[in-house]
VOGU-3710 file (C-alpha; in Angstrom, 3 decimals, decimal comma):
1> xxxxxxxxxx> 39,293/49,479/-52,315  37,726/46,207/-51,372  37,940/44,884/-55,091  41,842/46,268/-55,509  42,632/43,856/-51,802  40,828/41,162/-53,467  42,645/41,540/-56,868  46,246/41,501/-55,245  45,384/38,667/-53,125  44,178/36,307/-56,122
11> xxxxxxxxxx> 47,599/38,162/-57,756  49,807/36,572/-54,929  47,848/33,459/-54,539  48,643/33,020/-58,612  52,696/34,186/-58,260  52,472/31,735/-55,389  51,356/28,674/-57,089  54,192/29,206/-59,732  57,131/26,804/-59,316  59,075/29,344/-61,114
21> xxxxxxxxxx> 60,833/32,301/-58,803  59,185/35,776/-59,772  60,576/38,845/-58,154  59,700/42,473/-58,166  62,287/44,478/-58,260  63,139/48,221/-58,188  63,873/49,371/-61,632  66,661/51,943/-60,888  68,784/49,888/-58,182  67,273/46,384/-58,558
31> xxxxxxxxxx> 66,669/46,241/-54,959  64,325/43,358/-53,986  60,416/44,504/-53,610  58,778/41,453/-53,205  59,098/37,718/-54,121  56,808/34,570/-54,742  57,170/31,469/-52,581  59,277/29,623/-55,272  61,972/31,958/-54,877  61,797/31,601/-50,621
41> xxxxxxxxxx> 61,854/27,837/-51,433  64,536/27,542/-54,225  67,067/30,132/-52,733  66,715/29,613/-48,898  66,070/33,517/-48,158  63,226/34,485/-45,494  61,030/37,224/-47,516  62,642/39,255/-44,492  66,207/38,815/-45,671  64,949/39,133/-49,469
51> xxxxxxxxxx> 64,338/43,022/-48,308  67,397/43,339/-48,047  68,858/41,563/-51,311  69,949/43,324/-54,677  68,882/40,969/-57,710  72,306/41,413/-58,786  73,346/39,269/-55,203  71,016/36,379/-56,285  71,818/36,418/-60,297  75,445/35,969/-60,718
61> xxxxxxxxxx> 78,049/36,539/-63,297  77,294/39,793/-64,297  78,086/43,505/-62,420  75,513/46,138/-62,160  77,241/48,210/-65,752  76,807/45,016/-67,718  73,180/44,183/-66,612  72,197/47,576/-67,366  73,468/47,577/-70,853  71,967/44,025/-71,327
71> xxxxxxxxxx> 68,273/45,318/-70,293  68,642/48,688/-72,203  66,249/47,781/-74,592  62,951/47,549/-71,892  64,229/51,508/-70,862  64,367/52,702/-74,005  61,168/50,964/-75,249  62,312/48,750/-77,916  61,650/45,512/-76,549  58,815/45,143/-74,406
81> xxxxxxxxxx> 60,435/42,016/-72,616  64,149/40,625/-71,900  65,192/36,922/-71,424  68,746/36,251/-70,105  70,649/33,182/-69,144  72,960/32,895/-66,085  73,341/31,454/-62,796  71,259/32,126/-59,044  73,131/31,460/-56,362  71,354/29,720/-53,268
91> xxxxxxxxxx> 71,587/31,053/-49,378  74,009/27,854/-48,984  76,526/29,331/-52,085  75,093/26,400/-54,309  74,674/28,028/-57,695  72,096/26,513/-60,799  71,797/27,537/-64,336  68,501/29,768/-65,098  66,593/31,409/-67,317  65,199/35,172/-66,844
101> xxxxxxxxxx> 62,599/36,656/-68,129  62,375/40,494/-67,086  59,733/42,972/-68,080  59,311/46,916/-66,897  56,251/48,516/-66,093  56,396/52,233/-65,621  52,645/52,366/-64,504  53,887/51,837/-61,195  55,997/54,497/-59,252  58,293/54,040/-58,944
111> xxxxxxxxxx> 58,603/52,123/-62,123  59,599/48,391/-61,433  61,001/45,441/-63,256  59,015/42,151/-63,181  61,696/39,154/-63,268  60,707/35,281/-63,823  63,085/32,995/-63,120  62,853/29,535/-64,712  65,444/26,645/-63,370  66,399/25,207/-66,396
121> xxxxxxxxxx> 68,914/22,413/-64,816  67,234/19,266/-66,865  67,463/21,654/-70,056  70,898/21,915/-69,572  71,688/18,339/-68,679  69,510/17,531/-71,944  71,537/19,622/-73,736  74,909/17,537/-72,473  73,355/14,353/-73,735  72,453/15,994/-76,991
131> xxxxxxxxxx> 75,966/17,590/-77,273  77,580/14,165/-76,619  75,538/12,390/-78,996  76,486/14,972/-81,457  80,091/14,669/-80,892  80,934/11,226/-79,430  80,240/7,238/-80,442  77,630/5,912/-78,569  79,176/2,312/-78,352  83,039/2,708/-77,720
141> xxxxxxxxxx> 82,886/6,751/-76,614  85,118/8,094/-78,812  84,573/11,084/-80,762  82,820/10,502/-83,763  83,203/12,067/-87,264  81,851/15,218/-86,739  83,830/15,998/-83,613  87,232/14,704/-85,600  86,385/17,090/-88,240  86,393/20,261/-86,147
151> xxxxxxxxxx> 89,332/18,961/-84,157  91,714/18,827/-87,699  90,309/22,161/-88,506  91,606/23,359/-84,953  95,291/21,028/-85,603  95,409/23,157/-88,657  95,557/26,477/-87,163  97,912/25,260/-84,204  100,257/23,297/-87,111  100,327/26,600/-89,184
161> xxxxxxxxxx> 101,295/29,032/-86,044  103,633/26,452/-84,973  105,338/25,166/-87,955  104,295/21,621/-87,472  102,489/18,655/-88,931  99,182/16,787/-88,040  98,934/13,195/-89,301  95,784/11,424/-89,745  95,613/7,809/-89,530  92,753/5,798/-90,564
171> xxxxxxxxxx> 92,003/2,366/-89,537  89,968/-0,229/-90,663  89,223/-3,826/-89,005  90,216/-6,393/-91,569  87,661/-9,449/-91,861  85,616/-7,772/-89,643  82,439/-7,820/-91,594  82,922/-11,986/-91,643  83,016/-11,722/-87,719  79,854/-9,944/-87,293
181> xxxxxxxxxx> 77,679/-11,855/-89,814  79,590/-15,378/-88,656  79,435/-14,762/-84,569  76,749/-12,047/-84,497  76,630/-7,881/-83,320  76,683/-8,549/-79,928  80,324/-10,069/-80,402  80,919/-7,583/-83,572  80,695/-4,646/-80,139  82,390/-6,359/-78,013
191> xxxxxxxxxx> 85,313/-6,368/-80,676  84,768/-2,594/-81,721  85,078/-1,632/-77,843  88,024/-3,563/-76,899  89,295/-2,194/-80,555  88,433/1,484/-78,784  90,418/0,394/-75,762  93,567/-0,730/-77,389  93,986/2,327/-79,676  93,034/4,532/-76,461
201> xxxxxxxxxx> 95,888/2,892/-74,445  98,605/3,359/-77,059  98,274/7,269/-77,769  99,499/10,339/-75,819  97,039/12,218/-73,775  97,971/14,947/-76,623  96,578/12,380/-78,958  92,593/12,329/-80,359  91,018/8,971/-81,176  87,537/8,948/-83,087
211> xxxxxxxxxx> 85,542/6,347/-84,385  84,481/7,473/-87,852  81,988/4,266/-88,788  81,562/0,875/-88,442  84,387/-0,752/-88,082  86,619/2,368/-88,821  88,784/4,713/-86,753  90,797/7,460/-86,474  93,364/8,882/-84,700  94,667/12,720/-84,961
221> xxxxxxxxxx> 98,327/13,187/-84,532  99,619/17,018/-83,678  103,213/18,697/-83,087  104,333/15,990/-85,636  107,695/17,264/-86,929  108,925/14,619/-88,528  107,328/11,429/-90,535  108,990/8,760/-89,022  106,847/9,147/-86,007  103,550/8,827/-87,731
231> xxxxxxxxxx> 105,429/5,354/-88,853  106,119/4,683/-85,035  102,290/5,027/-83,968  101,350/2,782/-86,952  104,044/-0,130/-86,470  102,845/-0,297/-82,629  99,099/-0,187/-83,961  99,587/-3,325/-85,930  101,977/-5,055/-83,252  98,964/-4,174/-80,772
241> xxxxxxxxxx> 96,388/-6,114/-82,748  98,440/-9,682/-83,610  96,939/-10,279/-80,060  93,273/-11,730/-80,048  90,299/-10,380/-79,092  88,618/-12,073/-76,328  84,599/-12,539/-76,834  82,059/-14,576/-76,044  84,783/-17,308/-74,160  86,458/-17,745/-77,837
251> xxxxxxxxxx> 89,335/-16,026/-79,001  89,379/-13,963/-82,687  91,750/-12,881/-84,488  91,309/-9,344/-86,267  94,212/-7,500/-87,825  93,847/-3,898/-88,888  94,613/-2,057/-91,886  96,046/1,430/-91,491  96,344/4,591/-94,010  97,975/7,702/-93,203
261> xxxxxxxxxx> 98,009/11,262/-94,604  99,807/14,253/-93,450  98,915/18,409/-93,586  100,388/19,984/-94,963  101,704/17,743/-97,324  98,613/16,181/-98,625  95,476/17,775/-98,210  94,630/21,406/-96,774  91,293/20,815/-95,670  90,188/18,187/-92,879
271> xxxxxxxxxx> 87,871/16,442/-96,166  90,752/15,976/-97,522  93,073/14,323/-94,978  90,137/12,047/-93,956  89,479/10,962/-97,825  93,428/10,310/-98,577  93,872/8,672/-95,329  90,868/6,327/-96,353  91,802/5,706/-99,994  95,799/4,843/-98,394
281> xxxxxxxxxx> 94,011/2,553/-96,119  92,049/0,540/-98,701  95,886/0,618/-100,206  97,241/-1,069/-97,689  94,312/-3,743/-97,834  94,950/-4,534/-101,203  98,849/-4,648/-100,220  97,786/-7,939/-97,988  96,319/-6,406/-94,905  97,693/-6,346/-91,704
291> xxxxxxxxxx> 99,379/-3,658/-93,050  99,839/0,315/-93,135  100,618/2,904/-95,859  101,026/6,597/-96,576  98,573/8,647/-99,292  100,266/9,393/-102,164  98,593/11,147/-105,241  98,944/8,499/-107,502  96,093/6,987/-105,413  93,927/9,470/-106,559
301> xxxxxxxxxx> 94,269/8,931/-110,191  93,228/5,509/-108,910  90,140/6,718/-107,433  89,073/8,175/-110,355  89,866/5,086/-112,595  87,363/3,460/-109,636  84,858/5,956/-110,336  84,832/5,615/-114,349  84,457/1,790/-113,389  81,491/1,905/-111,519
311> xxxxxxxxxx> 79,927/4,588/-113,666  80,130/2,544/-116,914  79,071/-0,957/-114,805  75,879/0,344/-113,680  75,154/0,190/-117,149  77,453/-2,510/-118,380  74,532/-5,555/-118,602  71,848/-4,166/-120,309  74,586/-2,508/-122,729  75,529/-6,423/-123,572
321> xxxxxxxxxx> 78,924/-5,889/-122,571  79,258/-8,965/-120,230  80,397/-11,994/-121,433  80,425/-15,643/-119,809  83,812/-17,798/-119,970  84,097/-21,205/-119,522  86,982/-22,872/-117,851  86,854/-26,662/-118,383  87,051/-29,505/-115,569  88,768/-32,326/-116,431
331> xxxxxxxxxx> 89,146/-36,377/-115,110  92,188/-36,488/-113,546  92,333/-40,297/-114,557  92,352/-40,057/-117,950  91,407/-36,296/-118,959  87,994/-36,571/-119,949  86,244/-33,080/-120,004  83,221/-33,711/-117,197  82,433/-30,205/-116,708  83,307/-26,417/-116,706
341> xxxxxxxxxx> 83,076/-23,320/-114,267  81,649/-20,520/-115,662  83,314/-17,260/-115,110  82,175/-13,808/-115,939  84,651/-11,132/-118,086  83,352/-7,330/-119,387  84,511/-5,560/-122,167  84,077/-1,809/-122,003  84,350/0,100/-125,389  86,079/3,044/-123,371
351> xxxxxxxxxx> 87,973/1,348/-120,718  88,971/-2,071/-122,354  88,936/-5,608/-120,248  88,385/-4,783/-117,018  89,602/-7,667/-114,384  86,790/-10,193/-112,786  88,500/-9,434/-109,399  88,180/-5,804/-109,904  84,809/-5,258/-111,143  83,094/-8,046/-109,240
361> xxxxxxxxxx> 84,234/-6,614/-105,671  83,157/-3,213/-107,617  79,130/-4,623/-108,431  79,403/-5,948/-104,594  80,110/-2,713/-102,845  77,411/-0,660/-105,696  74,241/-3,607/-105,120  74,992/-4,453/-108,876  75,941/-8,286/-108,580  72,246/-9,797/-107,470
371> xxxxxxxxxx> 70,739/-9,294/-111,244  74,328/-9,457/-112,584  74,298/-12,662/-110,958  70,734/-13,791/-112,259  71,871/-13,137/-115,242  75,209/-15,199/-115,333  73,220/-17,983/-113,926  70,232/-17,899/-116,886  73,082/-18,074/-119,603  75,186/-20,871/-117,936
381> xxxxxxxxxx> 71,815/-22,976/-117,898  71,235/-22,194/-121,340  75,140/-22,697/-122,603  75,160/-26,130/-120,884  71,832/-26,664/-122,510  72,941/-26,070/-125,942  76,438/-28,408/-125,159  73,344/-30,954/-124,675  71,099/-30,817/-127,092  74,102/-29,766/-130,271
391> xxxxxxxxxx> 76,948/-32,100/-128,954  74,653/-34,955/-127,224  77,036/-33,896/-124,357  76,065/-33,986/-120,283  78,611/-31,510/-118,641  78,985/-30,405/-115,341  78,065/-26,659/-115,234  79,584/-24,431/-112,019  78,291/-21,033/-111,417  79,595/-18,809/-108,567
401> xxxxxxxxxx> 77,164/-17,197/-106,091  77,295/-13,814/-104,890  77,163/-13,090/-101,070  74,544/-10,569/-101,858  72,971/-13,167/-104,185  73,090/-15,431/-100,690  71,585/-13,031/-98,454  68,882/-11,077/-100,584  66,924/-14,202/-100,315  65,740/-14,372/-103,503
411> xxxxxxxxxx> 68,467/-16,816/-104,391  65,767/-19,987/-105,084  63,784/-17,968/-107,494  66,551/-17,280/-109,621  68,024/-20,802/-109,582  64,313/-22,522/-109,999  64,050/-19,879/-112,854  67,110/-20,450/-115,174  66,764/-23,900/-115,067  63,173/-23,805/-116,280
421> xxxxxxxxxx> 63,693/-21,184/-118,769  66,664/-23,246/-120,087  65,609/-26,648/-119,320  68,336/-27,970/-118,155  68,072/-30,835/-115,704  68,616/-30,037/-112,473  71,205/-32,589/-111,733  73,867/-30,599/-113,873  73,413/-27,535/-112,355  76,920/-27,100/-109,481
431> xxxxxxxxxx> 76,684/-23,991/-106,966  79,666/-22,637/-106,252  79,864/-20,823/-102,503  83,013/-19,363/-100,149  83,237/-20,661/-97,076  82,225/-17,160/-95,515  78,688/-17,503/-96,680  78,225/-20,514/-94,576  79,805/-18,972/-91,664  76,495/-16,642/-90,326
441> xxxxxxxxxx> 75,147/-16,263/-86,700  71,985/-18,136/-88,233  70,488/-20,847/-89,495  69,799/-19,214/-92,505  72,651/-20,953/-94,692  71,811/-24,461/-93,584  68,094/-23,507/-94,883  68,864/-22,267/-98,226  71,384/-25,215/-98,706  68,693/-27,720/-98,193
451> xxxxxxxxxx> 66,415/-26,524/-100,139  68,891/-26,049/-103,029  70,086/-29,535/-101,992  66,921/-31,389/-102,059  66,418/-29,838/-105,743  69,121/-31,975/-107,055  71,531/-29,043/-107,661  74,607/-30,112/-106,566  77,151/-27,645/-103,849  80,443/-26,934/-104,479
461> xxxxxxxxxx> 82,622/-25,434/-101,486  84,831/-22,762/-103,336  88,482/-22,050/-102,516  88,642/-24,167/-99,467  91,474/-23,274/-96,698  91,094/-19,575/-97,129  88,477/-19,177/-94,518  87,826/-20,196/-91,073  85,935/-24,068/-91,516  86,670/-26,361/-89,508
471> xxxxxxxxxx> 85,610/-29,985/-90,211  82,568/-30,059/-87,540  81,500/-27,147/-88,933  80,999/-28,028/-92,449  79,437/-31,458/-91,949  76,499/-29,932/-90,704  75,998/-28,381/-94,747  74,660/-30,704/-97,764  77,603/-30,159/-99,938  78,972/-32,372/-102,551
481> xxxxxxxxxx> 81,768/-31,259/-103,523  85,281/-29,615/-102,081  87,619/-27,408/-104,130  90,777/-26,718/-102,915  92,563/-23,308/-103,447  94,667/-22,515/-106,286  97,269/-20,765/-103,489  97,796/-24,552/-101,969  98,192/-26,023/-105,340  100,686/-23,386/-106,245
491> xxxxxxxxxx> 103,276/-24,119/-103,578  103,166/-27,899/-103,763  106,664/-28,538/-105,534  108,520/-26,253/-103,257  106,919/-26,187/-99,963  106,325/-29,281/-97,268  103,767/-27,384/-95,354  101,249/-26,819/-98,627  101,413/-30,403/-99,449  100,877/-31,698/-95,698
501> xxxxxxxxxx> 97,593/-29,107/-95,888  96,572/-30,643/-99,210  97,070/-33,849/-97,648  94,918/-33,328/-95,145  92,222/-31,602/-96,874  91,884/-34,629/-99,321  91,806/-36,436/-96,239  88,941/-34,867/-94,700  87,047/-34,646/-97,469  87,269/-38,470/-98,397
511> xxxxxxxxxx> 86,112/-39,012/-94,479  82,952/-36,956/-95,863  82,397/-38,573/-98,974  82,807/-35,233/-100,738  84,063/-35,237/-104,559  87,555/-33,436/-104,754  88,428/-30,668/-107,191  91,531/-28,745/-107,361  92,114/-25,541/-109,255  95,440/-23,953/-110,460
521> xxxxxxxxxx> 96,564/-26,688/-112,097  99,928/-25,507/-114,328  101,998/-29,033/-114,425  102,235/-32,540/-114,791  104,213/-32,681/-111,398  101,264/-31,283/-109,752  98,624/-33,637/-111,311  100,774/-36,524/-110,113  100,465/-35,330/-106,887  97,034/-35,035/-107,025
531> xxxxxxxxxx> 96,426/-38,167/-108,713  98,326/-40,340/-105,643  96,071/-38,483/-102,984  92,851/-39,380/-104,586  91,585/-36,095/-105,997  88,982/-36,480/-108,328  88,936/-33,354/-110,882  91,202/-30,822/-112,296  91,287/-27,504/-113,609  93,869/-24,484/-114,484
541> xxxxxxxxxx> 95,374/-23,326/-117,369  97,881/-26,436/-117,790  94,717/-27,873/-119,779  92,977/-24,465/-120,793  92,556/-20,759/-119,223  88,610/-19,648/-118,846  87,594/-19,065/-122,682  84,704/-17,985/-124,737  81,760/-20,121/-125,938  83,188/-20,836/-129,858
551> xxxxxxxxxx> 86,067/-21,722/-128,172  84,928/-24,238/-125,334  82,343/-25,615/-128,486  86,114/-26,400/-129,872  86,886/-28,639/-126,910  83,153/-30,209/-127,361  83,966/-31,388/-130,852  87,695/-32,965/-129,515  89,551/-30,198/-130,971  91,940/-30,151/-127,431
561> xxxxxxxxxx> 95,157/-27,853/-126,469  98,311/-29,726/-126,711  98,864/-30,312/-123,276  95,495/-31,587/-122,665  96,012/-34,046/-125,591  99,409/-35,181/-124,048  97,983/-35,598/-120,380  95,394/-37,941/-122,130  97,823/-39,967/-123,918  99,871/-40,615/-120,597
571> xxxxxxxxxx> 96,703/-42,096/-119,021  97,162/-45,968/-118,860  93,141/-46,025/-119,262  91,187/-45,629/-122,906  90,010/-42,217/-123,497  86,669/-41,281/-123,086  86,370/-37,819/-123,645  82,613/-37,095/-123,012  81,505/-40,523/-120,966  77,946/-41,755/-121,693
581> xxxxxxxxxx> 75,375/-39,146/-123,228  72,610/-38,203/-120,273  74,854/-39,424/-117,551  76,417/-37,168/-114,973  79,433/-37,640/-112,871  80,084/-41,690/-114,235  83,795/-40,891/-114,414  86,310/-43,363/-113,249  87,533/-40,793/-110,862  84,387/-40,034/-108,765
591> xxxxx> 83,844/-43,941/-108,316  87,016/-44,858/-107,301  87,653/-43,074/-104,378  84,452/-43,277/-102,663  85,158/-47,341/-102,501
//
């Protein structure tokens, strides 16, 4: 008897030092036998007023039938334990979530029920978090992907009983990729949250807004009858963002690009509206940007053309189906050829020519272009090698660079290997960048510039005006030359503004000692132009388009288009049309103006 009082007092010292509530109950009517001090402490009960106290009074939510049914299994023998989640309401009518754990034991009479209580509060607020993360954008708290999925499946079913549409628009930052590698991520946030904001602002409360990736978002439209009003949403989108973000004290600029798709009209399945609504964006991009347009299923046939593309151009290089063209640079004094830009064309058996513009952005998005890139920059070196060593001729050779050439950092390598594995001096080796490579949050750019720089290799500034340099900016770059845009050059005859622009950029660029090339070139009117402000070279297909290597060896041995012939004849000057064999950049033109 001794040993048993000993045994139940170690037994209540043990339920006593539990944090969890454990009660002994009556297994027939659940009345309270006895409970540990967790479940005095948690609850507020006396063990007095626990006598008195059903289980059924402290764990809520479910009647006396139910709970029965629910903990059939310990009567009947087939489980030997029972967990359940609910609710125990405190003294005070406070209630907290909790988990139950109840086992029977018929070795006592009469048989009793031995329930552990767990407060599982922090498992449940862990389990918000988690459920948020899983359904809503960290950064601007939208919904995210996943949640916008199930919410078109639900639109679906309400559309269908209703007899309604849902629209799905899909939006997409436009430059926003040069803002966050120009400015930095912290700015690149502060642009997708205020992005969040503005889109949040416009929409009915009806309305769900997601944010489906970087810089893309997505907005669910239901009880859409007609599609004018999907039209509505998207004309006040882009109205919305003609107004600057403000970050960082500066203000940017950021149009949006929007695509829209509709169910039931275009796809059936929420896949589907999110992948037309995407390909319809990317169609308004290419329309100019700032911009909006509705799927239709032609753009599907032009997904699948993308597809074939990229399938054959992982493979196009080692199949030999690139080719190099050379577009020549001419003296706009007196038309001698002093150089030529290389530009790369493929040829695909199956697909035919495939435009630069096409397949280049293609090789961009896929990784493709850094040993596509090594590549076009061995066999320029060796091209302008053979001009040398067949034709006694020193020419200017340009080669584009990649941004992912730029940032893979492996950029020097290359260079510092094609010119030793062609020998070609260093001197008439020209770099072609954009001005969005130079525009990073680091000092990266100025680096790789010097270095190239202090090699001798001379750096071109590609399609100047398009971008966002200002003056200041670029002085702080070793560049040599400026070329200004064919889309200035274009509108010179009929439109003031251009020529003021090109006025000015010839301007600035004399301030800076910076040689002068402009591209486009498609009339004499033009060259004159040109020739008063001072520019130095010319290209564009008024003297030749890009052509193959027989045909630019043509042009080496004087055999010259027409036009090119004529423009040489005008000159008042002799014409020279190679300048002194192993001299570079002698021409009358790159002398004169930097008296």
């Amino acid at each position: 008897e001794q040993e048993k009082k000993k045994l139940s007092n170690r037994l209540v010292r043990i339920l006593n030092d539990s944090s969890n509530e454990i009660f002994v109950v009556d297994a027939d009517s659940l009345a309270c036998l006895q409970v540990n001090r967790g479940a005095i402490e948690n609850l507020g009960y006396s063990q007095e007023e626990f006598s008195s106290i059903n289980l059924l009074d402290i764990f809520t939510g479910v009647d006396h039938a139910s709970f029965c049914r629910q903990v059939g299994p310990l009567y009947d023998g087939s489980e030997e334990f029972i967990l359940l989640q609910g609710k125990n309401r405190r003294k005070d009518g406070s209630t907290y979530p909790v988990e139950a754990r109840l086992q029977l034991s018929t070795e006592d009479s009469p048989p009793i029920i031995v329930v552990t209580v767990q407060n599982i509060s922090e498992r449940h607020e862990w389990e918000k978090k988690l459920l948020y993360q899983a359904n809503f954008d960290q950064l601007t708290g939208l919904r995210n992907r996943h949640a916008m999925q199930s919410y078109i499946s639900q639109a679906f079913a309400r559309a269908q009983r209703n007899s309604t549409k849902v629209v799905l628009l899909f939006i997409d930052l436009d430059n926003f990729k040069n803002i966050n590698d120009s400015l930095g991520h912290n700015i690149g946030d502060i642009i997708l949250q205020q992005t969040a904001d503005r889109i949040r602002n416009l929409l009915r409360e009806s309305d769900i807004p997601a944010r489906t990736g970087g810089d893309e978002f997505t907005i669910l439209l239901e009880d859409v009858r007609e599609n004018v009003q999907a039209e509505v949403v998207a004309r006040k989108l882009i109205e919305k963002f003609q107004q600057p973000f403000l970050a960082g004290g500066r203000e940017i600029y950021s149009t949006i690009s929007i695509g829209v798709s509709i169910f039931p009209d275009d796809g059936v399945s929420p896949t589907e509206l999110l992948k037309f609504a995407d390909m319809a964006m990317y169609r308004a991009k290419e329309k100019g940007r700032n911009n909006f347009c509705f799927f239709s299923r032609e753009m599907c046939r032009d997904s699948e053309k993308e597809m074939r593309i990229i399938t054959h151009l992982r493979n196009a290089l080692e199949k030999g189906e690139l080719a190099l063209f050379f577009q020549p640079k001419v003296d706009i004094t007196d038309g001698r050829l002093v150089g030529a830009e290389t530009l790369l064309r493929w040829h695909n058996p199956e697909l035919g020519d495939i435009p630069p513009d096409i397949f280049i952005h293609l090789a961009e998005q896929m990784g493709f272009m850094e040993n596509i890139g090594a590549w076009v920059l061995e066999q320029a070196c060796r091209e302008a090698m053979e001009w040398r060593n067949r034709f006694g001729i020193n020419l200017q050779i340009s080669v584009n660079i990649s941004p992912q050439q730029f940032r893979t950092g492996s950029l020097i390598d290359i260079v510092d290997q094609a010119l030793i594995t062609s020998g070609l001096p260093r001197e008439q080796l020209e770099l072609e960048i954009t001005e969005s490579l130079l525009l990073q949050d680091s000092d990266k750019p100025f680096t790789l510039l010097t270095s190239l720089s202090e090699r001798g290799i001379r750096l071109a500034l590609d399609d100047f005006g398009t971008g966002y340099s200002s003056l200041s900016y670029l002085k702080r770059f070793p560049l040599q030359v400026l070329k200004i845009d064919r889309s200035f050059i274009n509108d010179l005859h009929r439109d003031k503004s251009s020529r003021a622009l090109v006025e000015a950029i010839i301007a600035m660029a004399h301030s800076m000692k910076l040689d002068i090339v402009a591209e486009g070139i498609e009339n004499e009117n033009q060259i004159a132009f040109l020739r008063r402000q001072g520019v130095d070279i010319v290209q564009g297909f008024y003297f030749s388009p890009p052509v193959a290597a027989e045909q630019f060896h043509a042009y080496l041995q004087n055999e010259l288009p027409k036009q090119w012939k004529r423009f040489s004849s005008l000159q008042p000057k002799p014409i020279y049309l190679f300048g002194k064999p192993g001299h570079i950049d002698n021409h009358p033109g790159m002398t004169d103006t930097k008296q």
